[in-house]
N, C-alpha and C positions, 0 to 999 in steps of 0.2 A: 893542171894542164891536161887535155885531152890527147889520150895516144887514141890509133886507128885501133879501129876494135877488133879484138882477139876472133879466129873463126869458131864458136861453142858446134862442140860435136858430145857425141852420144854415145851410151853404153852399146857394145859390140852386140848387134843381134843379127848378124848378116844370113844367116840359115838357121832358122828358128827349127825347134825339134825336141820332142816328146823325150823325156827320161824313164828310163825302168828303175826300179829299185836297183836292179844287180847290174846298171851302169849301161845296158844297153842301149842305145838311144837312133832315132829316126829322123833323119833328113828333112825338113821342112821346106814348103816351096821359098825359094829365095827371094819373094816380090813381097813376103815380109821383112825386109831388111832394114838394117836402121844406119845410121851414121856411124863411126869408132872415132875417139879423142879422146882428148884433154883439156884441161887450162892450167895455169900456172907453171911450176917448176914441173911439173910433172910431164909437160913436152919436151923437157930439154934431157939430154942423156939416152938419144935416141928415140924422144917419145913413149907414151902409155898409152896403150892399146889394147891389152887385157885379152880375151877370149876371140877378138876380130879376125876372123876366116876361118875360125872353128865351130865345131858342131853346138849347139846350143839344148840344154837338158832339163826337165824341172825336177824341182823336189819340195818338198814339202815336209821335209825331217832332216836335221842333221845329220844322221848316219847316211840320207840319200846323198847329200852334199857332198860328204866324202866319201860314198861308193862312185857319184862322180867322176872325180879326183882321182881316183883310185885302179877306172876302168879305162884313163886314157892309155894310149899305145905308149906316151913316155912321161914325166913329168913334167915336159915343156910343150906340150899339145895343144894347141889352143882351145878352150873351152869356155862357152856363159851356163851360167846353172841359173838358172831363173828358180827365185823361190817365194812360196806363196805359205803362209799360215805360222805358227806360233813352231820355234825352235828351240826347246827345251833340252836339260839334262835326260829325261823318261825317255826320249827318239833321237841320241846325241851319241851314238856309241865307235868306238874305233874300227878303221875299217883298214885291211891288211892290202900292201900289192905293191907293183916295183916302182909304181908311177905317183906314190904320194909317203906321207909320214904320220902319218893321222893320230887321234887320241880322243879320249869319251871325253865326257863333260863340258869340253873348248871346238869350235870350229878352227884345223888346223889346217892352215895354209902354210906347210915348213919345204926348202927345201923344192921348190913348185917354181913355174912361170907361165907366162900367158891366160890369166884366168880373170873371168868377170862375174861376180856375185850381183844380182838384183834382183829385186824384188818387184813381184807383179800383183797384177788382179788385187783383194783385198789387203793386198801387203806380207813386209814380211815381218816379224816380232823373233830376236833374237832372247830370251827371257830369264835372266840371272845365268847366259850364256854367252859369252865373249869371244870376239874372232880376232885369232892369233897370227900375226904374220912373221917369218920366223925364216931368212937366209932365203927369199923366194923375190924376187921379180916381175914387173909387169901385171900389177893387180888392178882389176878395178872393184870398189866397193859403191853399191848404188842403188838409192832408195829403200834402204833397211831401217830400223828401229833397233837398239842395242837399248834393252834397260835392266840396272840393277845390277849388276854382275858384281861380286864381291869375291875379296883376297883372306876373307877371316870370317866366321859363322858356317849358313850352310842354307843353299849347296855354297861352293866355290869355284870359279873359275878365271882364270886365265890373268893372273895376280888379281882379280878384283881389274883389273883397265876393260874398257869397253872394247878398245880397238886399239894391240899393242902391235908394236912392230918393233923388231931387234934381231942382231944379227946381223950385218950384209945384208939389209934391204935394198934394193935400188925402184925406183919408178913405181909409187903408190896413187892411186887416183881415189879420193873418199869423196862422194857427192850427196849431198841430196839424201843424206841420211839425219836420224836423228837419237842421239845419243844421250843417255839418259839414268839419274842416280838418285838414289834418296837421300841424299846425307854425306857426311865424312866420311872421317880416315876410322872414327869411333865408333859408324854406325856399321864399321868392314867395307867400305867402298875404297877406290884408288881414283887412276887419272880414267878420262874418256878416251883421251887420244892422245897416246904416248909412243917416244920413238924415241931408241936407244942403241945405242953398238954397232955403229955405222951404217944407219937409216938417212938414204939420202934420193931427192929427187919426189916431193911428195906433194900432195896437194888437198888440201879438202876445204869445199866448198860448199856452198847454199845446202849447210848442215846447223843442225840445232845440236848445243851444248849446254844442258839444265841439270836444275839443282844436284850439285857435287858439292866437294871440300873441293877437288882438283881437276882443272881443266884439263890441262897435261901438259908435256914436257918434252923437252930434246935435248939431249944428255941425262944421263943418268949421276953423272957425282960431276966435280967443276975439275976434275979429270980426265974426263972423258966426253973428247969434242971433235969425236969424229962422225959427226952428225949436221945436217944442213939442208940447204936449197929447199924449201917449205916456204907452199904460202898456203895464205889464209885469207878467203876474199868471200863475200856474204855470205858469212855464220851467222849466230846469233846465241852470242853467251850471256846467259841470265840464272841469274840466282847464286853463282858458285863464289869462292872463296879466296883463288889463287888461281897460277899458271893458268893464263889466258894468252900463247903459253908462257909456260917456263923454258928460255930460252941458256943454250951453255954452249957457246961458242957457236960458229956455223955464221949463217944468212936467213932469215927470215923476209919475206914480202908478205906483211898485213895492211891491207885494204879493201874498205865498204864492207867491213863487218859491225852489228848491234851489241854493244854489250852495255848490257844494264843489269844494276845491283851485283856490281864486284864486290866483297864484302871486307877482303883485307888487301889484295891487290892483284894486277891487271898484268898489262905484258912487262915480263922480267926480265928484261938481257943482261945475261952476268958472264963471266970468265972467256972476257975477250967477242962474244955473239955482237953482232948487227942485224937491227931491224928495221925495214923500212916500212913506216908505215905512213899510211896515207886516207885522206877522204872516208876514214872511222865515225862513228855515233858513239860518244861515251856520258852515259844515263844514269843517276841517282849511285855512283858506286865513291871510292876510295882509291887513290894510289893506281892509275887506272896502268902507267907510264911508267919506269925506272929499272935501277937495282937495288933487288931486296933480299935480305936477309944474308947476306955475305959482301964479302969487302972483295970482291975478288971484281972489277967492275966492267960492263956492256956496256953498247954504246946503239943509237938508234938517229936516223934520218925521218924528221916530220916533218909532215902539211897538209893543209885541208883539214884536219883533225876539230870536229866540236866535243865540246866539254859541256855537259848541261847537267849542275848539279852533281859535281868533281870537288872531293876532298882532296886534302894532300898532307902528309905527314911532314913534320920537320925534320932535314936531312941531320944523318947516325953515321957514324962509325962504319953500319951493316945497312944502312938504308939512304940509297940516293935518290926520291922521285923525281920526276922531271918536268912536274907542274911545280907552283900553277901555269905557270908561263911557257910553256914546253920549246924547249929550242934543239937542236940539229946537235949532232957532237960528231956526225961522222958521215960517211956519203955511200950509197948501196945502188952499184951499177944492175938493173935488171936485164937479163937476155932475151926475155921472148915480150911480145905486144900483148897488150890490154889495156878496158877504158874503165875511167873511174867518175862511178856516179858521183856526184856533189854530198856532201857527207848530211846536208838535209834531207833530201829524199832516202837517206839509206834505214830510216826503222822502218818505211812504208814498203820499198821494195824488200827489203827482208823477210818481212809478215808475211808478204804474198809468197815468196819465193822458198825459204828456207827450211828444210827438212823433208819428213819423206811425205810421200802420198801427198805431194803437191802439182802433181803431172809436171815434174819435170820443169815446172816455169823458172825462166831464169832471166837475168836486167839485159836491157839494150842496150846498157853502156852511155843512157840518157836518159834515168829516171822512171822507165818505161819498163814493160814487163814483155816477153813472148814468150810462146809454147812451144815446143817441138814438133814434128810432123817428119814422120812419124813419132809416136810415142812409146818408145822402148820398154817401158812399161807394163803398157799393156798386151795381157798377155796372147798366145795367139789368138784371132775371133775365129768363132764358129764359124763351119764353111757356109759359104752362100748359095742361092740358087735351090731349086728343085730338089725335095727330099724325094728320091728315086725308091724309098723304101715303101711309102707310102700303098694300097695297091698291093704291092710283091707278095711273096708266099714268104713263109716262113717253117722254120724247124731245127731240129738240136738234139744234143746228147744226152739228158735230161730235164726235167723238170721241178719243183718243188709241189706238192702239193699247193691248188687253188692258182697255181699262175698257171699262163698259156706262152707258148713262143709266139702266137701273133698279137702279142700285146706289146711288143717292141718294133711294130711298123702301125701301128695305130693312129697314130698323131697325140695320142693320150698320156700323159704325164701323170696320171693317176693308177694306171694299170700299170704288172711292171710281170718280167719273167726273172725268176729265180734257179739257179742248175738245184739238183738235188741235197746236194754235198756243198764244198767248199768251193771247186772247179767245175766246169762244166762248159759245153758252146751252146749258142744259138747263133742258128742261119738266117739270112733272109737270102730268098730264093725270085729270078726272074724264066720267065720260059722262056724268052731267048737270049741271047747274048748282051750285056748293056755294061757300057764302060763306067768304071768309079775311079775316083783318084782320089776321094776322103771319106770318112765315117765320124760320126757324132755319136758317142755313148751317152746317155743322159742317165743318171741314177736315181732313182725312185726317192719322193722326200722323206729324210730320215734317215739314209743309207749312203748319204755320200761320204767318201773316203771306204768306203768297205771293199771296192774291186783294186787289188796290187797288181800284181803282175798279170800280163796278157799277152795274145798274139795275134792276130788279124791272120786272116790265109784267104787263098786263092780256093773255093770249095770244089772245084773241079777239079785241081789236079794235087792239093793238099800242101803247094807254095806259101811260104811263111813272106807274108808281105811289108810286114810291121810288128815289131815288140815293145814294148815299153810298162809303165805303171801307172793308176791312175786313169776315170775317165775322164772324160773332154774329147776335143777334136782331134782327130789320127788324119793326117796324110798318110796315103799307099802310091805305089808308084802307080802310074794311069794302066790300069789291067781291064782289059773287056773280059766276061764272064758270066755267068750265070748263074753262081752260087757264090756269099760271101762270110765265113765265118768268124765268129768274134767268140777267142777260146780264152776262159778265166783261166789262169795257172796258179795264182794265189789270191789269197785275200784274206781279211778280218769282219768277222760279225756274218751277217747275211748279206751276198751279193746280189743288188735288186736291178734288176734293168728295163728303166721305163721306157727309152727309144733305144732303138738301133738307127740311126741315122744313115742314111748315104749318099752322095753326090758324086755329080759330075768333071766339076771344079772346085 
């Protein structure tokens, strides 16, 4: 039966803005802003909203992510860290302060609230790196890639779970990500998405769940069932083995999720758990439905559910499924709205929809697909309008040999200015007064990621306009002027700078 459909809102980008390695970070104009929400049990318990009226930062390295973290004024500050590129152990290291709890190897979310992780531009790749959520609140996790991450071999992180959460969790939002393992318990893998030690209030959605031994779980032993309110609504679990999820006490709401090729078994409700599930796709697997592997028994409300090419064990001692014929054994009152597409259309919508670096699409609650507008995502664009550099004079505090500073108002992408050293400025210069309120650094090909930290100034009166890490596009606040410098403070390799960019708006 059709409820009114839920309102889909968007990871918190409401004042987009540049991040410095050492946490710094720059105000963005506000009319890139995006939506903040949720769906599922994740709005209830006062809502999930993540990072929503906080400053928004990028990173590009896990140490960034938790200098982040690290540089808010408290550890309940609202923050989005937009992150783009591969997050490895080699650029994952702990980072010290009063406003977080950090540790190398694991993205640490311990002890935190208010914060949105997402991944932009080409994406982000979490890589035999797992993120940890740990006694923290109010997360949102959105459009990342988690693969491989392992509890035995090497490296290791964060037991081997893609994305654990324990402790006093309250109010998780996982979207639109994609989650990912080669193997079992044998090959040193664990669960993708697990939640244990009174983790409650969670949701993850139009995320992909592939080849594992273990989906994940809620509860950790059939003791410990202070864990709940979880749902799970267009995933897409394929290839794994077990706990799709593994349910121990609590509430679960699963609906319009794909799951094909369960290999031993599908959702578990065991020790007293209820789960409602509804308008599912279940594909070439085994034992999709039941309680398995202890006698201690769950209970589960179905419909709409198809079965297409659904085995079923004969009920044990330790094994109750609940095909082939699946019936009802208990009733799961839900608190917030949502619609459920017809369990035919859900492997098509899925495909489209599910995981990351999908823009964001997600079902209309009829079969149908939409995109967001804005798209949070994406990260901020280049300023528009009139490159005022163009024209202008130029000049700086060194040079490299064979560069020129007016090879950074050229319009040429080929030519680049280099300082002599590791730091250095180059100006660009007007003769009379002319207003900027953003700058574009473009980096010569070959050399991107090379420029770290920097500072933008006022060249007239030696005003620090802007700091951050990283080129791309810099808002400054709207300054009239007539000289504007762009001062390297750090960086790796050789710093090459093909444009100096600058605009109006």
């Amino acid at each position: 039966m059709k409820r009114r459909v839920a309102l889909r809102l968007y990871a918190a980008l409401t004042t987009a803005t540049l991040a410095a390695a050492t946490g710094v970070v720059v105000s963005m104009p506000s009319a890139s802003a995006a939506t903040a929400g949720a769906t599922g049990y994740a709005t209830q318990n006062g809502g999930t909203t993540g990072g929503a009226g906080g400053q928004t930062v990028r990173a590009t390295t896990g140490t960034a992510i938790h200098q982040a973290l690290c540089s808010r004024a408290s550890s309940s500050t609202p923050i989005t860290i937009e992150v783009e590129g591969t997050i490895n152990h080699a650029n994952t290291a702990k980072v010290s302060g009063d406003s977080c709890n950090t540790a190398a190897g694991v993205i640490e979310l311990k002890q935190i609230s208010n914060v949105t992780i997402v991944g932009v531009g080409s994406g982000a790749v979490f890589d035999q790196l797992g993120i940890h959520i740990r006694q923290s609140s109010n997360i949102i996790i959105q459009n990342v890639t988690v693969r491989n991450v392992k509890k035995s071999g090497s490296p290791t992180s964060n037991g081997g779970d893609a994305i654990g959460m324990e402790s006093d969790v309250r109010n998780v939002w996982v979207d639109h990500s994609s989650l990912e393992a080669s193997g079992g318990e044998s090959e040193g893998f664990d669960g993708l998405f697990d939640m244990k030690d009174n983790t409650q209030y969670v949701t993850l959605s139009y995320s992909t769940l592939r080849n594992s031994g273990r989906g994940g779980l809620i509860g950790s032993s059939e003791t410990e069932l202070s864990n709940g309110f979880v749902t799970f609504h267009h995933n897409l679990y394929e290839n794994l083995d077990s706990r799709t999820p593994l349910l121990r006490g609590g509430i679960a709401h699963i609906y319009n999720n794909y799951y094909v090729k369960l290999n031993e078994s599908g959702i578990n409700s065991r020790a007293g758990a209820r789960a409602k599930v509804d308008n599912n796709y279940f594909k070439d697997s085994k034992d999709v439905l039941g309680t398995f592997y202890t006698d201690a028994a769950g209970y589960w409300q179905v419909s709409g559910n198809t079965f297409d090419n659904v085995t079923w064990s004969a009920p044990g001692s330790e094994n109750n499924p609940a095909g082939p014929d699946p019936k009802s054994n208990t009733t799961v009152s839900i608190p917030y709205a949502y619609s459920l597409d017809a369990a035919s259309c859900v492997p098509g919508i899925v495909a489209q929809t599910a995981g990351a670096n999908k823009g964001l699409k997600v079902s209309d609650g009829n079969c149908s697909t939409q995109t967001p507008t804005p798209d949070p995502t994406d990260p901020t664009p280049d300023p528009t309008g009139t490159n005022l550099s163009i024209a202008a004079g130029a000049d700086g505090s060194s040079k490299a040999d064979g560069t020129s500073y007016g090879n950074v108002r050229d319009g040429d992408l080929s030519t680049y200015w280099s300082p002599a050293g590791a730091t250095g400025s180059v100006s660009v210069k007007w003769g009379t007064a002319t207003s900027v309120s953003s700058v574009n650094i473009r980096e010569a090909s070959g050399s991107a990621g090379s420029i770290r930290t920097w500072k933008v100034l006022n060249g007239d009166t030696g005003a620090v306009l802007a700091t951050g890490t990283g080129a791309g596009a810099i808002p400054v606040p709207q300054t009239s002027l007539r000289k504007i410098t762009f001062q390297i403070t750090g960086s790796t390799g050789t710093p090459k700078i093909a444009e100096f960019e600058t605009y109006a708006g």
